[in-house]
C-alpha positions as semicolon CSV with decimal commas, in nm:
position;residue;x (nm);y (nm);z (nm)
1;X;-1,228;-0,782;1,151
2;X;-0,853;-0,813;1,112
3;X;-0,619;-0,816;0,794
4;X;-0,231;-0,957;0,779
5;X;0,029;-0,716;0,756
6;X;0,349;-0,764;0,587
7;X;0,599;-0,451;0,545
8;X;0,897;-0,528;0,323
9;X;1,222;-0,319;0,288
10;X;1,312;-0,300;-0,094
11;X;1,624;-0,163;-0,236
12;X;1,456;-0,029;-0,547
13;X;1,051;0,111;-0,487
14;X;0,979;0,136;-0,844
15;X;1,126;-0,226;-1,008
16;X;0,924;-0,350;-0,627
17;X;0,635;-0,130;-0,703
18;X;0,559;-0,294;-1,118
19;X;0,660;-0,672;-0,965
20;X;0,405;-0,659;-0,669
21;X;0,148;-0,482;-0,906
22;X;0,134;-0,749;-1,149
23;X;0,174;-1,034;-0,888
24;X;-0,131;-0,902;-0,707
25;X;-0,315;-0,756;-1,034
26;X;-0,398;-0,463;-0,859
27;X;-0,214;-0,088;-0,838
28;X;-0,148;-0,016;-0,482
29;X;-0,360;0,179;-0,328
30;X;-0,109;0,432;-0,170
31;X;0,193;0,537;-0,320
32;X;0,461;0,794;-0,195
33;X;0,858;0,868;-0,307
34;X;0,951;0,549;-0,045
35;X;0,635;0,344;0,015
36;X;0,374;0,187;-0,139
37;X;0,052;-0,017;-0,001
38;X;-0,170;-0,288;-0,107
39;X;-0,504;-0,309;0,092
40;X;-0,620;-0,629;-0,120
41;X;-0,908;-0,850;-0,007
42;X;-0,821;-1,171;-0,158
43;X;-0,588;-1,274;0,042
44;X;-0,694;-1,009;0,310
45;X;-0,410;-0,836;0,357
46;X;-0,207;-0,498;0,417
47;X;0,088;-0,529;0,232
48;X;0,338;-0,235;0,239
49;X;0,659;-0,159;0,059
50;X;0,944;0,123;0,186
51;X;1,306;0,157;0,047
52;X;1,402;0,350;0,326
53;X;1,762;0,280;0,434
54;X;1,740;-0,051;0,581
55;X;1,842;-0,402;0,440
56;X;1,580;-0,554;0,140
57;X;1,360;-0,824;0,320
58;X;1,098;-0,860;0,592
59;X;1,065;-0,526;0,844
60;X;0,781;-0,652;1,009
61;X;0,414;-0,865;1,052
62;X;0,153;-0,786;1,194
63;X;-0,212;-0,728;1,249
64;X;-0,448;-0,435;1,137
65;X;-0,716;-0,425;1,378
66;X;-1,078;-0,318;1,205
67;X;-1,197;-0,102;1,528
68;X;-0,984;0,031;1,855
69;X;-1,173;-0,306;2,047
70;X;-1,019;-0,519;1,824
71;X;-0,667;-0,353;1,917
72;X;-0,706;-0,345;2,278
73;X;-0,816;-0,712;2,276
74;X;-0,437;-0,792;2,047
75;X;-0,291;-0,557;2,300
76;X;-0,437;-0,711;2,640
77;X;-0,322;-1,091;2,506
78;X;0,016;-0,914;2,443
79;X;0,049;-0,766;2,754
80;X;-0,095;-1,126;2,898
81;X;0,264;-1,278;2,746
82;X;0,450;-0,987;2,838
83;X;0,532;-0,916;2,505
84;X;0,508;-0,564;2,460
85;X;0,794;-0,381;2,365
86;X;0,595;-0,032;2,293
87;X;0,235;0,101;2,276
88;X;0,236;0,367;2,088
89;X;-0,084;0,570;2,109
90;X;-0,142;0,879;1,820
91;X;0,172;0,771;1,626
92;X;0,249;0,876;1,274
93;X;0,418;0,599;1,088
94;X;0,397;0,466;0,689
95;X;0,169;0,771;0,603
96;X;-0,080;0,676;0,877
97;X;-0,196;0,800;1,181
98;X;-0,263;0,518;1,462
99;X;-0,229;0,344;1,782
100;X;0,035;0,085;1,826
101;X;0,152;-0,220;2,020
102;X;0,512;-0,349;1,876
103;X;0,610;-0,701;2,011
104;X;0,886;-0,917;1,916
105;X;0,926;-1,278;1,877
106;X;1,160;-1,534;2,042
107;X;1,328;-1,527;1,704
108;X;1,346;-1,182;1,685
109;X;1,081;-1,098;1,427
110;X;0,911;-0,781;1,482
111;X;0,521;-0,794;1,526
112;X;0,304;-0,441;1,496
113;X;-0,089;-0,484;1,602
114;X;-0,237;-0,099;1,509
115;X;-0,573;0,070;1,424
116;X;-0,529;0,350;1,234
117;X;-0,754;0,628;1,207
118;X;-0,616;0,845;0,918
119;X;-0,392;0,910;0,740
120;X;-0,042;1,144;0,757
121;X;0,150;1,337;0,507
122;X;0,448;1,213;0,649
123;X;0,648;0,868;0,714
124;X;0,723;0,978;1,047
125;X;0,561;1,210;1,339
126;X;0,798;1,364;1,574
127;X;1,080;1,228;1,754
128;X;0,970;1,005;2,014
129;X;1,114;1,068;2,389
130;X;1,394;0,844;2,257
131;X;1,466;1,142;2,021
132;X;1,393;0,886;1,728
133;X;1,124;0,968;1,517
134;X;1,086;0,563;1,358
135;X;0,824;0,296;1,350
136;X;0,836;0,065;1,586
137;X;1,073;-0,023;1,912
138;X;1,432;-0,003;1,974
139;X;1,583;-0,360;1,924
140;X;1,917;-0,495;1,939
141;X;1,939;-0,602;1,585
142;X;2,094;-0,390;1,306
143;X;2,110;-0,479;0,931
144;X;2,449;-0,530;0,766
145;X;2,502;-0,120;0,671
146;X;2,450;-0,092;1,098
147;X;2,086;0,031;1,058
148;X;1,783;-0,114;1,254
149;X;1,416;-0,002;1,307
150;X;1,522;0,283;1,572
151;X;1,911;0,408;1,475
152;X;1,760;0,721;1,340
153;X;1,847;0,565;0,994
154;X;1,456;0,621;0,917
């Protein structure tokens, strides 16, 4: 099985947190100082919240795979389309530990396919070899304050 995933950037967690709350009638089901997560059923989806230090609106979609076949099927059609900007494999990111393939859109819109299999006490793991420690690829778009998903703004 797979679930949606939507990850917004909000400018304030808590005003995000009590809007979302009521909208979905449910409390998230993880919340930390910059990020909160929904894991609701009806609709299926994963929908997380960060005010980290990047513009308020969509980071990213994706898919949450249900088993590590699931992934490498996602990652395999990726790959078909040469779409894959990064697989990640044992990454830390949003409090979770998982593996990863980032794509990106011909608009631009960042797509993240993962399986996780636990969970982190941290937002991020380690630098990557980049030297970034962030979720997701480097891209050539930056948000208005001259942040984007791997300027070590994370």
């Amino acid at each position: 099985m797979k679930r949606f995933h939507v990850h917004l950037n909000v400018a304030r967690l808590d005003d995000s947190i009590r809007f979302y709350t009521t909208l979905f009638g449910a409390a998230p089901d993880v919340t930390r100082p910059d990020y909160a997560k929904w894991m609701l059923d009806d609709p299926h989806v994963n929908f997380a919240i960060s005010q980290r230090c990047r513009q308020p609106g969509v980071d990213h979609l994706g898919l949450q795979a249900g088993d590590p076949a699931d992934l490498a099927a996602i990652g395999a059609r990726l790959q078909a389309a040469d779409a894959v900007a990064l697989a990640e494999q044992g990454t830390t990111c949003c409090y979770a530990h998982s593996d990863k393939f980032w794509a990106e859109d011909p608009q631009g819109v960042r797509w993240e396919s993962f399986h996780t299999h636990g969970e982190a006490t941290t937002y991020t793991g380690a630098p990557n070899e980049a030297g970034v420690a962030c979720c997701g690829p480097a891209t050539t778009k930056r948000t208005a304050s001259g942040c984007g998903p791997n300027t070590g703004c994370c």
